[in-house]
N, CA, C, O and CB atoms as a CASP TS submission, in Angstrom:
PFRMAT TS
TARGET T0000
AUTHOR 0000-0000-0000
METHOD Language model
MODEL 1
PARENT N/A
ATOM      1  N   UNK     1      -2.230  -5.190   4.902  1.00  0.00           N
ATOM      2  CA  UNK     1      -2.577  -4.768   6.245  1.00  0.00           C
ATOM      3  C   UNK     1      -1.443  -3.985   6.883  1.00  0.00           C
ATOM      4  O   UNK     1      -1.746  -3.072   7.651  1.00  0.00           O
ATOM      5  CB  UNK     1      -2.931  -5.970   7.100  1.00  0.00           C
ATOM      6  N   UNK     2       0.004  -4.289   6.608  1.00  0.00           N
ATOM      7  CA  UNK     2       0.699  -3.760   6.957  1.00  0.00           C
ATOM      8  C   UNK     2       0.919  -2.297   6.641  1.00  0.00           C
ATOM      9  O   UNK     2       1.041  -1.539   7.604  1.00  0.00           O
ATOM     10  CB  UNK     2       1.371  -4.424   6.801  1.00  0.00           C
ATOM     11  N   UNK     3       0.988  -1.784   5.373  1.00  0.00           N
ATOM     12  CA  UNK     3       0.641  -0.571   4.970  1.00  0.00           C
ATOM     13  C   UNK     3      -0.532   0.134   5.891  1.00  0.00           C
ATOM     14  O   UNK     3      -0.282   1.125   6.577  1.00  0.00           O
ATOM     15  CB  UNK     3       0.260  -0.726   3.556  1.00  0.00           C
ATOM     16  N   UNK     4      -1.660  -0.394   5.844  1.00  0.00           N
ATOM     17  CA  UNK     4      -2.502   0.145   6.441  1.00  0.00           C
ATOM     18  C   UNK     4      -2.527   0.943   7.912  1.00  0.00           C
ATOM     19  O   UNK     4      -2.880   2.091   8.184  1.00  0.00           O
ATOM     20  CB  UNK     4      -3.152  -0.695   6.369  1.00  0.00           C
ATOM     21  N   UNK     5      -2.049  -0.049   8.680  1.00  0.00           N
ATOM     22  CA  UNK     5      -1.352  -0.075  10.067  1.00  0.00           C
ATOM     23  C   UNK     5      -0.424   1.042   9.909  1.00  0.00           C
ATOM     24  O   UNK     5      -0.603   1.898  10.776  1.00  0.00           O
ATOM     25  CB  UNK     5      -0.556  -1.508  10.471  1.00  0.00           C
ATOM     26  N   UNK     6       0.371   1.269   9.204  1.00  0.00           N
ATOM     27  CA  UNK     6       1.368   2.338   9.343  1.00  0.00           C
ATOM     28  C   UNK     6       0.919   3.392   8.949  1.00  0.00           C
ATOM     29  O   UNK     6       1.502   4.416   9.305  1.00  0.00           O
ATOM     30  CB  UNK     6       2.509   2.183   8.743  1.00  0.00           C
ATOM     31  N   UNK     7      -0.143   3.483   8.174  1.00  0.00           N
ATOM     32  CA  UNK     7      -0.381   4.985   8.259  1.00  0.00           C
ATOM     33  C   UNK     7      -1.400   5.293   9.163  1.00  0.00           C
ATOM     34  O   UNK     7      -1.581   6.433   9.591  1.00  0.00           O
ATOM     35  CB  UNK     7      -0.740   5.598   6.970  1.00  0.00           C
ATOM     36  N   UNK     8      -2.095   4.291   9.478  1.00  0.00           N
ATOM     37  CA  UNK     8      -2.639   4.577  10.833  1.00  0.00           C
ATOM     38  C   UNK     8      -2.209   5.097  12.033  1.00  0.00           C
ATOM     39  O   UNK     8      -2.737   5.899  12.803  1.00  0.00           O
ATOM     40  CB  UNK     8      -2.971   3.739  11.190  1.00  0.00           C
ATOM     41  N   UNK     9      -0.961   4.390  12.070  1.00  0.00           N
ATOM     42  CA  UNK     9       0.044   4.687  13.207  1.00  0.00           C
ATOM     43  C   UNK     9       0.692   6.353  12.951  1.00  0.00           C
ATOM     44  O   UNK     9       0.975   7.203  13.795  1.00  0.00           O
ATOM     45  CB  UNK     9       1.412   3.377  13.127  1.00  0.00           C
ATOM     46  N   UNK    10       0.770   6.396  11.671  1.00  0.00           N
ATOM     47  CA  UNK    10       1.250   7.719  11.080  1.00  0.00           C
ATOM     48  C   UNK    10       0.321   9.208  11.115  1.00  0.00           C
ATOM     49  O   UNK    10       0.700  10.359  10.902  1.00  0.00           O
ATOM     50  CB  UNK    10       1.485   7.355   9.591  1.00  0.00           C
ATOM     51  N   UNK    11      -1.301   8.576  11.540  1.00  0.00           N
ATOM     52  CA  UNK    11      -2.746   9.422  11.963  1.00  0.00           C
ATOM     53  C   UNK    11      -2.674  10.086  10.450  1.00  0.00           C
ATOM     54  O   UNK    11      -2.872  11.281  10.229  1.00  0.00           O
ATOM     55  CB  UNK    11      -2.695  10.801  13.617  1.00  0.00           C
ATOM     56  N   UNK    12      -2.330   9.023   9.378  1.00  0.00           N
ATOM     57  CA  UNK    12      -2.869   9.559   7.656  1.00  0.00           C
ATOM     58  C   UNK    12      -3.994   8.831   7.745  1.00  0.00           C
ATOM     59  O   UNK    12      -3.939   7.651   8.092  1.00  0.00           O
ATOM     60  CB  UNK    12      -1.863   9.101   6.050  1.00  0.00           C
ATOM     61  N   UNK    13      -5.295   9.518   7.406  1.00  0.00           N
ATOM     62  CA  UNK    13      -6.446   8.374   7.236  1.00  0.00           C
ATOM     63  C   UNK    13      -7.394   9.181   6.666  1.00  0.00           C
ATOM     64  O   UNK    13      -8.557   8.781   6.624  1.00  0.00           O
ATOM     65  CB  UNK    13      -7.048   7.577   8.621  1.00  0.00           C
ATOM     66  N   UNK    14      -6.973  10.679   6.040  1.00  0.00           N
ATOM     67  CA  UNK    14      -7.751  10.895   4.628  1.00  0.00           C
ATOM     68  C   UNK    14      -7.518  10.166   2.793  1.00  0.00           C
ATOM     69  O   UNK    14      -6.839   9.147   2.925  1.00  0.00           O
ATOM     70  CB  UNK    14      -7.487  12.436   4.517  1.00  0.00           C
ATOM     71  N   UNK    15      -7.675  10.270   2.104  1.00  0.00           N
ATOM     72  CA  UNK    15      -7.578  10.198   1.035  1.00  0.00           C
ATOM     73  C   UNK    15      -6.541  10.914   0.393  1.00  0.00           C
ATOM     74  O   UNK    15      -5.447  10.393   0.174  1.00  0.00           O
ATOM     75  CB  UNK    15      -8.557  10.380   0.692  1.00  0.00           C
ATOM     76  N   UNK    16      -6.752  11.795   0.154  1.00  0.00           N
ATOM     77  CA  UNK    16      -5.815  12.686  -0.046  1.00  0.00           C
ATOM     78  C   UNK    16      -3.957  12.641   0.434  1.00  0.00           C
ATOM     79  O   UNK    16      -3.016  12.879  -0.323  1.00  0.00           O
ATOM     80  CB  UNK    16      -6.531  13.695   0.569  1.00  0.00           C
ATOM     81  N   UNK    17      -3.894  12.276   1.839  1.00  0.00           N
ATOM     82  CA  UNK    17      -2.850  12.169   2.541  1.00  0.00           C
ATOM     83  C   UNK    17      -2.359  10.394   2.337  1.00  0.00           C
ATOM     84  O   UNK    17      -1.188  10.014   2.338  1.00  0.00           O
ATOM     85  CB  UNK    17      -3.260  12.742   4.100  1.00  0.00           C
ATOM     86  N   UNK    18      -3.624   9.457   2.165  1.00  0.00           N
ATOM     87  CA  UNK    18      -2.952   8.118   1.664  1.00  0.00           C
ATOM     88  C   UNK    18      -2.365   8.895   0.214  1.00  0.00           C
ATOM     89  O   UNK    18      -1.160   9.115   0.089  1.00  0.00           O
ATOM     90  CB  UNK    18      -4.245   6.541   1.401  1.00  0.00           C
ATOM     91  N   UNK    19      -3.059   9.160  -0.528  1.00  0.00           N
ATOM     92  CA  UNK    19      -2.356   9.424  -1.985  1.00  0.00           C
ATOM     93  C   UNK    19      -0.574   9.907  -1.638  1.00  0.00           C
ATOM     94  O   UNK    19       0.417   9.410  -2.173  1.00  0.00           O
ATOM     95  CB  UNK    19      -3.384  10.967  -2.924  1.00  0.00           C
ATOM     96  N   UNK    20      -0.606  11.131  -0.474  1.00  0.00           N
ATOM     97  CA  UNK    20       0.308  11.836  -0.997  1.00  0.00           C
ATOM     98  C   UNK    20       1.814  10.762  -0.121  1.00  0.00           C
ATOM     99  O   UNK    20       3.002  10.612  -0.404  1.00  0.00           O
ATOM    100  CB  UNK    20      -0.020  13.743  -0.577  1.00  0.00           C
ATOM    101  N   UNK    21       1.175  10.386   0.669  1.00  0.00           N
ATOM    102  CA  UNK    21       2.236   9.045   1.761  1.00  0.00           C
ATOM    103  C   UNK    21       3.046   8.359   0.769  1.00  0.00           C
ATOM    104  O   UNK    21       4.271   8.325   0.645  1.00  0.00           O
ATOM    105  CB  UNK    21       1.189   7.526   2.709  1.00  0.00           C
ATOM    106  N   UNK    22       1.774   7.617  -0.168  1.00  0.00           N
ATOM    107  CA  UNK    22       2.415   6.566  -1.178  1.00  0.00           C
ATOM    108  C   UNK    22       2.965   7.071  -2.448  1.00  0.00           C
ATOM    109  O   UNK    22       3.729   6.373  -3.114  1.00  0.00           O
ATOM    110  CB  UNK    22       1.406   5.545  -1.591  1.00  0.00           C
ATOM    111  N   UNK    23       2.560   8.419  -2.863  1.00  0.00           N
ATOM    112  CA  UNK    23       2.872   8.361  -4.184  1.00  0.00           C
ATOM    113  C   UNK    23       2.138   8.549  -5.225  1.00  0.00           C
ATOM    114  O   UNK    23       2.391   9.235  -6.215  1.00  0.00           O
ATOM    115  CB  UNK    23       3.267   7.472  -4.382  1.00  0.00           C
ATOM    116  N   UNK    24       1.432   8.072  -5.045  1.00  0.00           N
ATOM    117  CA  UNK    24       0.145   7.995  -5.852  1.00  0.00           C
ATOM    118  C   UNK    24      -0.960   8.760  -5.710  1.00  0.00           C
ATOM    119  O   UNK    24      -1.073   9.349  -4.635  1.00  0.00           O
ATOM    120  CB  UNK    24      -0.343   6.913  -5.763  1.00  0.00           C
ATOM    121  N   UNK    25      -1.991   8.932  -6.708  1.00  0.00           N
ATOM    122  CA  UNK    25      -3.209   9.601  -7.404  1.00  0.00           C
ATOM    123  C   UNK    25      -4.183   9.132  -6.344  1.00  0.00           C
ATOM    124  O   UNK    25      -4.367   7.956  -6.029  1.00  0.00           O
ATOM    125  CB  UNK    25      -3.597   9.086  -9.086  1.00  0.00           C
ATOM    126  N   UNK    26      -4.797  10.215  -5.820  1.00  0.00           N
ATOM    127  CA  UNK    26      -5.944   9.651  -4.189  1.00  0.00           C
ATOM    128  C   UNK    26      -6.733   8.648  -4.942  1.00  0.00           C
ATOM    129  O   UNK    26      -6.829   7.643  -4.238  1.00  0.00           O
ATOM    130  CB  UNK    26      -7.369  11.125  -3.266  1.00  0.00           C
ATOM    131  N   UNK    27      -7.353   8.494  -6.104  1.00  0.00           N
ATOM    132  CA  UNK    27      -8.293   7.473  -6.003  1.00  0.00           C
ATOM    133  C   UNK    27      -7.596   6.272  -6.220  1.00  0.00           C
ATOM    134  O   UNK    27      -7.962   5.236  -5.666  1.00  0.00           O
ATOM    135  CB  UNK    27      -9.403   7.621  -6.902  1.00  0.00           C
ATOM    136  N   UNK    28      -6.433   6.320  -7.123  1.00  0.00           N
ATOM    137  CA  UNK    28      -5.839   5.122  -6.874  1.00  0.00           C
ATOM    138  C   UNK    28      -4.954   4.318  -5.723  1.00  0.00           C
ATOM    139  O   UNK    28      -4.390   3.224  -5.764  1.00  0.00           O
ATOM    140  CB  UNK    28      -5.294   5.146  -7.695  1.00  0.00           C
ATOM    141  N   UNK    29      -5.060   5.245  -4.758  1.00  0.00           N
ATOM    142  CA  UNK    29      -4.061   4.828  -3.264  1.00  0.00           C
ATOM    143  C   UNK    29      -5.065   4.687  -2.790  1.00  0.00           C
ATOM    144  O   UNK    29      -5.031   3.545  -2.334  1.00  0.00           O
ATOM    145  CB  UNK    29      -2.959   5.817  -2.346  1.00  0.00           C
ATOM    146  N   UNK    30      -6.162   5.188  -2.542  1.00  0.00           N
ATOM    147  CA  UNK    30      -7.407   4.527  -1.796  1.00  0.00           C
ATOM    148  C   UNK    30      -7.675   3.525  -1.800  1.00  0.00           C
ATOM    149  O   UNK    30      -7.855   2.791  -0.828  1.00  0.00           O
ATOM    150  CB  UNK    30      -8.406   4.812  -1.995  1.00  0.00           C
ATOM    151  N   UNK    31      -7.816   3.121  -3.693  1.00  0.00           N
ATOM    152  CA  UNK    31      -8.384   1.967  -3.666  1.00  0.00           C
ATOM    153  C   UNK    31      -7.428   0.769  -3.498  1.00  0.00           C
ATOM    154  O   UNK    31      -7.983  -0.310  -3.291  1.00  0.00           O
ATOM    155  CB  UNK    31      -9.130   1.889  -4.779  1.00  0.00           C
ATOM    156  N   UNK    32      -6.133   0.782  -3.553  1.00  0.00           N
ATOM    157  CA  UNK    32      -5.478  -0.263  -3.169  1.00  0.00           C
ATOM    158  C   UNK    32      -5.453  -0.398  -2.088  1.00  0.00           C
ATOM    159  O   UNK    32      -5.538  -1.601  -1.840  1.00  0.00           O
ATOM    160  CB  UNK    32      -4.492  -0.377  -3.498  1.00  0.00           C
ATOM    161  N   UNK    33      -5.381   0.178  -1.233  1.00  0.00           N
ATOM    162  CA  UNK    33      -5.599   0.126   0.300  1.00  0.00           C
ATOM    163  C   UNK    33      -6.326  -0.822   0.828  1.00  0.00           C
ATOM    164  O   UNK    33      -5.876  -1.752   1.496  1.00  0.00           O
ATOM    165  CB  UNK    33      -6.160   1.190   0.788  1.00  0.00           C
ATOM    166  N   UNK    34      -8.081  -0.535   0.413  1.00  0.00           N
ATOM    167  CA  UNK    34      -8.949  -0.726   0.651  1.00  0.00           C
ATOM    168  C   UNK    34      -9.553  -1.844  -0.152  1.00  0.00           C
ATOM    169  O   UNK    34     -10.613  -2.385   0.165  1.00  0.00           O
ATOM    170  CB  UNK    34      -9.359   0.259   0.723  1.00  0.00           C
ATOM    171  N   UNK    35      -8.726  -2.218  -1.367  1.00  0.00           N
ATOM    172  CA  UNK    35      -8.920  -3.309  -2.375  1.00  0.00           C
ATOM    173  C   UNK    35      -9.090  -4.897  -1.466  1.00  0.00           C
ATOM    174  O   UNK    35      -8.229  -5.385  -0.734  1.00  0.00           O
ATOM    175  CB  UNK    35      -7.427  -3.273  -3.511  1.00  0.00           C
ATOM    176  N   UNK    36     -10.604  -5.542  -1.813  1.00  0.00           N
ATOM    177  CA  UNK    36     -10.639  -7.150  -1.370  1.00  0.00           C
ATOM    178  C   UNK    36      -9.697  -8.048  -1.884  1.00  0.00           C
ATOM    179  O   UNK    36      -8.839  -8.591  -1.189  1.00  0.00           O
ATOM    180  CB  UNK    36     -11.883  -7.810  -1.741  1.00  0.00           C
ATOM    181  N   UNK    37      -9.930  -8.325  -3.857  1.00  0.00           N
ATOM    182  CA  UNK    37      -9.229  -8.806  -4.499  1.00  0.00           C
ATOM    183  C   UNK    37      -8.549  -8.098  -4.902  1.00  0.00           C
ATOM    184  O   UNK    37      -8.951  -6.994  -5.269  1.00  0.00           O
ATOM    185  CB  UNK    37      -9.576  -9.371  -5.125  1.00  0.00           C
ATOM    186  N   UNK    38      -6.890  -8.568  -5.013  1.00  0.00           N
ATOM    187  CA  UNK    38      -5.961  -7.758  -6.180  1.00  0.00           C
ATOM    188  C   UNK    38      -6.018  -7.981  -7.593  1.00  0.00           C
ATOM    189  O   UNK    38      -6.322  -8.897  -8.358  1.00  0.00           O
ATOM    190  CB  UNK    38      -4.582  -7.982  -5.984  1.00  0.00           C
ATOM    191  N   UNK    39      -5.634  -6.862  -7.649  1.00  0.00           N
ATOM    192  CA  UNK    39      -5.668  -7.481  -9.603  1.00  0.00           C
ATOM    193  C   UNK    39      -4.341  -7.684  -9.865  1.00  0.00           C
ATOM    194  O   UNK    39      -3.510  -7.930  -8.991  1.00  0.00           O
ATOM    195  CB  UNK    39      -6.268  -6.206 -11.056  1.00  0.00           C
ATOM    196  N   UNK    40      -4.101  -7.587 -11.076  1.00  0.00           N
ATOM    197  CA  UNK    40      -2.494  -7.946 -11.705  1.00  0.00           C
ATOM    198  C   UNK    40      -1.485  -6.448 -11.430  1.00  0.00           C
ATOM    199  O   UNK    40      -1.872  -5.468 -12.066  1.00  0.00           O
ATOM    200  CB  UNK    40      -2.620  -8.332 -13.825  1.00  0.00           C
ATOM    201  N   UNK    41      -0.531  -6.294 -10.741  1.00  0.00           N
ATOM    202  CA  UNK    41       0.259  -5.723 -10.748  1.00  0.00           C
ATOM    203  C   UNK    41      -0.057  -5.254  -9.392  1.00  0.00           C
ATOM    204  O   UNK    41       0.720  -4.344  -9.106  1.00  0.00           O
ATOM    205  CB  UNK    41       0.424  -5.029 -11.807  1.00  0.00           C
ATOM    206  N   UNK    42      -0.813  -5.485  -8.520  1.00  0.00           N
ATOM    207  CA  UNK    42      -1.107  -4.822  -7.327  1.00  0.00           C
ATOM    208  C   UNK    42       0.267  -5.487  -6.462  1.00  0.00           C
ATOM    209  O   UNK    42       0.446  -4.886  -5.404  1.00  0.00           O
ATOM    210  CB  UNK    42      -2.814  -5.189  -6.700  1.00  0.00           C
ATOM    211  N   UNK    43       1.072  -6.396  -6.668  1.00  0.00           N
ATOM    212  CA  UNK    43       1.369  -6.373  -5.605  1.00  0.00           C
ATOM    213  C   UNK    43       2.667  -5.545  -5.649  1.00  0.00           C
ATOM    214  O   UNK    43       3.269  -4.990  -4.730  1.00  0.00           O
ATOM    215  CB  UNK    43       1.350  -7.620  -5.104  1.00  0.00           C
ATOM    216  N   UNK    44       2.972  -5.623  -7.147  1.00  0.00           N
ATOM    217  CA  UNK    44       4.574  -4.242  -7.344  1.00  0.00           C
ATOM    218  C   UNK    44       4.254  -2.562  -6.282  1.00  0.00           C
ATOM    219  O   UNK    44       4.961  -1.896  -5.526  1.00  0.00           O
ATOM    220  CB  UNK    44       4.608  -3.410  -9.855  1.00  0.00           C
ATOM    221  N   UNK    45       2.853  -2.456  -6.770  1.00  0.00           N
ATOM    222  CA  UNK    45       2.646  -1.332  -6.265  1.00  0.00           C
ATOM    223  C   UNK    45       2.402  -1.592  -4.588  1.00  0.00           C
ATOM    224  O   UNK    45       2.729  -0.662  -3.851  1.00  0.00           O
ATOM    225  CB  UNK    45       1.486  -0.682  -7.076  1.00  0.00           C
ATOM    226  N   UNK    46       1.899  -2.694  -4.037  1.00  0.00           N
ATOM    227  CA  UNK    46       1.637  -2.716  -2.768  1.00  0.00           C
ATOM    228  C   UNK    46       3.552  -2.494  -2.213  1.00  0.00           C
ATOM    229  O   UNK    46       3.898  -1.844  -1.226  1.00  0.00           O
ATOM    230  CB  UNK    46       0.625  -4.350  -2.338  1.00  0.00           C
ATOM    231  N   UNK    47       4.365  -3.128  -3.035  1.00  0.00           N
ATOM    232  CA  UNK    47       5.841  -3.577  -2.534  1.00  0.00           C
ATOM    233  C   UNK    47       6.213  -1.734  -2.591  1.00  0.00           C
ATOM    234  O   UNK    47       6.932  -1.293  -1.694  1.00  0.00           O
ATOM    235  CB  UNK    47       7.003  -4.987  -3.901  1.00  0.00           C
ATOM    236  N   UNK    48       5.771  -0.932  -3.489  1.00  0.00           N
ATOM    237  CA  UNK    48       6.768   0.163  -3.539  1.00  0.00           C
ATOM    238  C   UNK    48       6.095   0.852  -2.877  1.00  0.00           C
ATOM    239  O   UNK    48       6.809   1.726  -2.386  1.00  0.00           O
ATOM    240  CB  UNK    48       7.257   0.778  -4.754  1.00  0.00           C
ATOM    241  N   UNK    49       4.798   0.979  -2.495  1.00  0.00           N
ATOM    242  CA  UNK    49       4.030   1.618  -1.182  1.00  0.00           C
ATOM    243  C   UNK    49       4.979   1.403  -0.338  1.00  0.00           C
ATOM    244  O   UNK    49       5.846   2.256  -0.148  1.00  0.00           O
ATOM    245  CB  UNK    49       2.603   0.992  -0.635  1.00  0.00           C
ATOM    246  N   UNK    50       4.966   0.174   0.331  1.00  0.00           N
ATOM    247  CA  UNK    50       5.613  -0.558   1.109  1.00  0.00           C
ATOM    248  C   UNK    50       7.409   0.688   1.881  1.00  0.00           C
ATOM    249  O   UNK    50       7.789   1.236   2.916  1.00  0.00           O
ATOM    250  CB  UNK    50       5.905  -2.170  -0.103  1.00  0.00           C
ATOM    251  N   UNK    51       7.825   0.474   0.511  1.00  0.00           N
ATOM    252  CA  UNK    51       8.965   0.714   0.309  1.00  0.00           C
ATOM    253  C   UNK    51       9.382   2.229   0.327  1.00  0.00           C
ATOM    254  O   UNK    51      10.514   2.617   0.615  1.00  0.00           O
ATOM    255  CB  UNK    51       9.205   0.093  -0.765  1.00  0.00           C
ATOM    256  N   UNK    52       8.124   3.188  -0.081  1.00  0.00           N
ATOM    257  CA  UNK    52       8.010   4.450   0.148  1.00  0.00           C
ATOM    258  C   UNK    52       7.997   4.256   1.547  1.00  0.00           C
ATOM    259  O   UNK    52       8.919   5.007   1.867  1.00  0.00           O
ATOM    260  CB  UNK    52       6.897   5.180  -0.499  1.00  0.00           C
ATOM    261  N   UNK    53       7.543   3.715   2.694  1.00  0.00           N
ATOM    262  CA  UNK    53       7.086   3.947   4.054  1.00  0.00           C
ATOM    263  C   UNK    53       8.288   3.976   4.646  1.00  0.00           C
ATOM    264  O   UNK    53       8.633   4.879   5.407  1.00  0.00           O
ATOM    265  CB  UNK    53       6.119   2.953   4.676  1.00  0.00           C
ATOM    266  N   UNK    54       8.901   3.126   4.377  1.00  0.00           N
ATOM    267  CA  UNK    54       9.974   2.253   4.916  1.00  0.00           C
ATOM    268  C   UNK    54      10.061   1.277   5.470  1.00  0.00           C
ATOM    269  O   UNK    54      11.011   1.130   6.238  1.00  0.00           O
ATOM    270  CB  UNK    54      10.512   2.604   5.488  1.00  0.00           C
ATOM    271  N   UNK    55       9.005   0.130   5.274  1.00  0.00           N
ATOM    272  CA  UNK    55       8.516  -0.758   5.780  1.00  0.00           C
ATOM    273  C   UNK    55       9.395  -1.890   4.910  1.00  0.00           C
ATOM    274  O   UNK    55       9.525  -1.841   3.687  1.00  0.00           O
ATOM    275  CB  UNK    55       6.979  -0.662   5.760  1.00  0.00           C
ATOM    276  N   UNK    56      10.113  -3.169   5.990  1.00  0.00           N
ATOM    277  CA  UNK    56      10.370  -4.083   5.195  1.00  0.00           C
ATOM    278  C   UNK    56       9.439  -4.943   4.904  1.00  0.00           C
ATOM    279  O   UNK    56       8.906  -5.397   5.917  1.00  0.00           O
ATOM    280  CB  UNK    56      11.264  -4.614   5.525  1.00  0.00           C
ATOM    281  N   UNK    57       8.872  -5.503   3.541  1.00  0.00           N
ATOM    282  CA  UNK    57       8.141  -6.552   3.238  1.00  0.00           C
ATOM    283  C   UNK    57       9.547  -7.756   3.339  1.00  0.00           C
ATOM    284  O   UNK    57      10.740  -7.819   3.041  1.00  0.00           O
ATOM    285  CB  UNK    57       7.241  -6.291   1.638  1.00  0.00           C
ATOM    286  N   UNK    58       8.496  -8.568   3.950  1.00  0.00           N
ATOM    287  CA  UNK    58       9.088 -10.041   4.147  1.00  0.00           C
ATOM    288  C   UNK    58       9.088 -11.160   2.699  1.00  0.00           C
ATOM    289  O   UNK    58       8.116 -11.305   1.957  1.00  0.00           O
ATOM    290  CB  UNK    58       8.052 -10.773   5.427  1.00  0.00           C
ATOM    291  N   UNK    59      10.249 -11.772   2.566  1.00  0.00           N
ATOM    292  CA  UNK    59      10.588 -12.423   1.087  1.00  0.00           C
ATOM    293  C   UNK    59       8.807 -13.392   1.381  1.00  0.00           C
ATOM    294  O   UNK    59       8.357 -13.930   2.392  1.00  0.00           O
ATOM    295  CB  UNK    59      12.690 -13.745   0.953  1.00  0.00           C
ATOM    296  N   UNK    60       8.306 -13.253   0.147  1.00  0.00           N
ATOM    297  CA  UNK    60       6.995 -13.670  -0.378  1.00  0.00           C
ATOM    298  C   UNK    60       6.491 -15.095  -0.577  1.00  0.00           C
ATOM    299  O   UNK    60       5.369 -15.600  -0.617  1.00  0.00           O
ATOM    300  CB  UNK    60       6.909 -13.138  -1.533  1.00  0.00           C
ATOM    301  N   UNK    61       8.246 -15.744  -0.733  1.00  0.00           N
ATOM    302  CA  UNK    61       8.435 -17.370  -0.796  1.00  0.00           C
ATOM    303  C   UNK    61       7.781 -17.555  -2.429  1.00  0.00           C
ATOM    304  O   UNK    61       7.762 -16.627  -3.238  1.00  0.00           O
ATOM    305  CB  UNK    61       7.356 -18.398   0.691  1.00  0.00           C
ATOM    306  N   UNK    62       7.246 -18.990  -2.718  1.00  0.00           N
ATOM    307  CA  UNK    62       7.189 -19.509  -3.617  1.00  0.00           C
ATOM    308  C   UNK    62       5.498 -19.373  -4.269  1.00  0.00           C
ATOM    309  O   UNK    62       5.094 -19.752  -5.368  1.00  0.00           O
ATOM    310  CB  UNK    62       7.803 -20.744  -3.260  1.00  0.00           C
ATOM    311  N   UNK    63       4.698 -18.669  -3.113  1.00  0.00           N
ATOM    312  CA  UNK    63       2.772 -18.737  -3.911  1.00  0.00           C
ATOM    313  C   UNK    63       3.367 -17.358  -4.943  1.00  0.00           C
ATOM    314  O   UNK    63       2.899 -17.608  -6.053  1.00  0.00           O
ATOM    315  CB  UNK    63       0.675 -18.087  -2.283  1.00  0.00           C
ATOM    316  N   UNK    64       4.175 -16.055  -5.034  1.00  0.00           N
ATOM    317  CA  UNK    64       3.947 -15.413  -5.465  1.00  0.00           C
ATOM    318  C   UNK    64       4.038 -15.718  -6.813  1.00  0.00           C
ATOM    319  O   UNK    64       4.839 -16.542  -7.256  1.00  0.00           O
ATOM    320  CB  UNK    64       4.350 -14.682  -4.988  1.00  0.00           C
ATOM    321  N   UNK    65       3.193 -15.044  -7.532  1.00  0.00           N
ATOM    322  CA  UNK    65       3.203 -15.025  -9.000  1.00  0.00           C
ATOM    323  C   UNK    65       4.950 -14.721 -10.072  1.00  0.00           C
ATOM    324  O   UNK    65       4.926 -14.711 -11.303  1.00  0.00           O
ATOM    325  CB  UNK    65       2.015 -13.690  -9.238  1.00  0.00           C
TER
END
């Protein structure tokens, strides 16, 4: 959600422009975005989204995998 919020705040809210924010290939920055369940490795990529923004993610504690 946090990602989300910031590029909201940032008025990115094509496809194209999530892709080019994060890094990534538009259909695959879309769909993490917009992803219910994560799959395996989503959250490295949610952290370096993250980290492209400049957003600090907060330490994750002990549920993370």
């Amino acid at each position: 959600m946090m990602i989300a919020r910031e590029l909201e705040d940032r008025g990115i809210a094509t496809p194209a422009g999530i892709g080019e924010a994060l890094g990534m290939p538009v259909a695959e920055a879309s769909s993490l975005i917009n992803r219910h369940h994560w799959r395996e490795g989503d959250l490295l990529l949610l952290e370096a989204a993250a980290a492209r923004l400049g957003l600090e993610v907060p330490e994750l504690g002990s549920w993370r995998p």
